[in-house]
C-alpha positions, -999 to 999 in steps of 0.1 A, spaced: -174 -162 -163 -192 -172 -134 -213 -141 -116 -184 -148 -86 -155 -141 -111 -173 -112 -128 -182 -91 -93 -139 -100 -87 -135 -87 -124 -153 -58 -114 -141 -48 -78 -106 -54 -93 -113 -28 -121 -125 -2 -94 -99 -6 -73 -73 -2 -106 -90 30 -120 -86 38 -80 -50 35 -81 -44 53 -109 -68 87 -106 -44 85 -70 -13 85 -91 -25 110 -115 -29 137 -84 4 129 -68 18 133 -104 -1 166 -107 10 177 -71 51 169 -78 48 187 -115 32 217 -103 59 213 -72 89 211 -88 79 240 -113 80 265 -86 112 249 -68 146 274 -72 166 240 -76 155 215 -90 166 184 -72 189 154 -90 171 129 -109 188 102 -82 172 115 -54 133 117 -69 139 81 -79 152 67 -52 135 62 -25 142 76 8 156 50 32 129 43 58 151 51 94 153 25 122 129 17 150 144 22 186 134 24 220 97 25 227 86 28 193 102 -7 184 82 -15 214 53 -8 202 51 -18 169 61 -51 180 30 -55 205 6 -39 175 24 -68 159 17 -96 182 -14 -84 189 -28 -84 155 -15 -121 150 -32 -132 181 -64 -121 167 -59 -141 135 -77 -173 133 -49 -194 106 -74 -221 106 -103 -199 88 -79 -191 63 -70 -223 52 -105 -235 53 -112 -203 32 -84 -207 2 -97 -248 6 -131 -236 -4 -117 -212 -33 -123 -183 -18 
């Protein structure tokens, strides 16, 4: 491996043991959550997720202008010189 693809190897690792110590908590969190629950909800809804609800009015709005705003800042010709080089 070149020193390039071993500080990737690296970064990649960090980021993976990242993800998972996050998954652990959140695992910890709902166990210890649904032990002290009355009811315990269905199976269906804890793996299904919740349906995300509908942007209207000025929220809509705003997102979109965040949007367009963020893809005026990008510069497309950087990037394709970037994946060119290999990076």
């Amino acid at each position: 491996m070149t020193p390039r693809e071993t500080f990737a190897a690296i970064k990649a690792a960090g980021w993976r043991i990242e993800l998972e110590q996050r998954r652990d908590v959140v695992l910890a969190w709902q166990t210890a959550a649904l032990a002290r629950a009355k009811r315990l909800p269905s199976l269906r809804r804890l793996l299904v997720p919740a349906r995300s609800r509908p942007l209207k009015g000025e929220e809509l709005a705003r997102r979109r202008r965040e949007r367009d705003e963020m893809l005026e800042r990008i510069d497309v010709t950087k990037i394709n010189e970037a994946v060119r080089r290999g990076r």
